[in-house]
C-alpha positions in Angstrom: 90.6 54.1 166.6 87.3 55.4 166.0 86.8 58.6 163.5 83.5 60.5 163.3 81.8 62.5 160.7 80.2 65.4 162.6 77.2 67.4 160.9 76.3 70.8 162.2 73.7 71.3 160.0 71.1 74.1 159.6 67.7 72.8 158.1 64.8 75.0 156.9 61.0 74.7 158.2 60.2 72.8 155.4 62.6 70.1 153.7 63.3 69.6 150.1 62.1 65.9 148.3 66.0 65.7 147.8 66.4 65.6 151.5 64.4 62.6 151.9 65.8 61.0 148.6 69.6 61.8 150.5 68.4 60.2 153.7 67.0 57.2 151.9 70.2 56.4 150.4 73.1 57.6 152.4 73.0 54.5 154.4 74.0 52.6 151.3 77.2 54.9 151.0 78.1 54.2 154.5 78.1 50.2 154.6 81.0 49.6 152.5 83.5 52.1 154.9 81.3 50.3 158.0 79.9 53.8 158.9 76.8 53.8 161.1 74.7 56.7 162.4 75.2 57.2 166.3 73.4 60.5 166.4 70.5 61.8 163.8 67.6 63.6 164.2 68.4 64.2 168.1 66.4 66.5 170.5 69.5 68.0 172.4 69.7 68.9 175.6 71.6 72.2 175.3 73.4 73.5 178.7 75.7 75.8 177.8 75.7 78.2 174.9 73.2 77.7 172.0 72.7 75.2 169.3 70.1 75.8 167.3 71.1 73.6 164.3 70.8 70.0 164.0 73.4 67.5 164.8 74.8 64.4 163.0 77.2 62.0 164.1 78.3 58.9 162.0 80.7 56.5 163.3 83.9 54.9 160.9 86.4 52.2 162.4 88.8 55.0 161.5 89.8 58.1 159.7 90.5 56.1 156.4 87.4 54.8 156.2 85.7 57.9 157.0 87.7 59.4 154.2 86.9 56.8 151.4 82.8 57.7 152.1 83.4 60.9 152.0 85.6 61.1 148.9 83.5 58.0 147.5 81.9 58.4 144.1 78.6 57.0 145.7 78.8 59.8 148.8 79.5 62.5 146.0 76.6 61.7 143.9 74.6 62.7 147.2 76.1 65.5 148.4 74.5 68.1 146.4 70.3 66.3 147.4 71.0 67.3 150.9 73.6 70.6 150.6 71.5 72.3 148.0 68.9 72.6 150.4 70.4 72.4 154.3 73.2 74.5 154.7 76.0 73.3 156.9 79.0 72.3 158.0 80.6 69.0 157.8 83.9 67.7 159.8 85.9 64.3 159.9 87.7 63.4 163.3 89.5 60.7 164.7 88.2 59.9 168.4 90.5 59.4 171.3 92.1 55.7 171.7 91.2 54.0 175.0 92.4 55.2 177.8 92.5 58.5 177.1 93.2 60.7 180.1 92.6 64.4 179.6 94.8 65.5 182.3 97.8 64.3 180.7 97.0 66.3 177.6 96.5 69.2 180.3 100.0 68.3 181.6 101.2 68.3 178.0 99.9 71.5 177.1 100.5 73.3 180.5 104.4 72.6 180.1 104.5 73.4 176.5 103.0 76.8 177.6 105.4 77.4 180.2 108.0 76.9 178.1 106.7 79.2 175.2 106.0 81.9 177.7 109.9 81.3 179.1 111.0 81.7 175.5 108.7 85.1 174.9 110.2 86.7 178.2 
């Protein structure tokens, strides 16, 4: 199942050298885990709320692989070129498996809250 790494990151007017040195190199990080960038350096279309930070999205053919770039000794060496300078925050997720039907979840959760209210009563 696919796993992301999401970046909500929160860059200043003007970007460090580091930055570009990070972004000319985190792609070499990435290969070995089959990461790839699906979203980076985005104009978003915001409709609901705000976002005024910047959004990255890398794609893993799962959560282990995501895990072994993060945790890698190459990733770590790059870490601090881009979060010395853009603060931010930095999640890995595994995606939903095909077929994925967000009503059943409802149904899932909707009976689990029924029965937690039943048991609070």
């Amino acid at each position: 199942m696919t796993a992301y790494a999401i970046g909500n990151l929160r860059p200043p007017a003007r970007l460090d050298e580091q930055v570009f040195e990070y972004m000319e190199r985190i792609q070499s990080t990435l290969d070995p885990f089959g990461g790839r960038f699906l979203v980076h350096n985005a104009v978003l279309d915001v409709r609901e709320g705000e976002w005024p930070e910047a959004l990255v999205i890398i794609g893993f053919p799962g959560i282990e692989e995501a895990r072994g770039w993060y945790d890698s000794a190459a990733y770590q060496e790059l870490v601090p070129l881009r979060a010395d300078h853009i603060p931010g925050d930095l999640v890995l997720v595994d995606g939903v498996g095909d077929g994925y039907d967000a009503g059943h979840t409802a149904a899932a959760y909707r009976a689990m809250q029924a029965g937690t209210s039943a048991a609070a009563a």
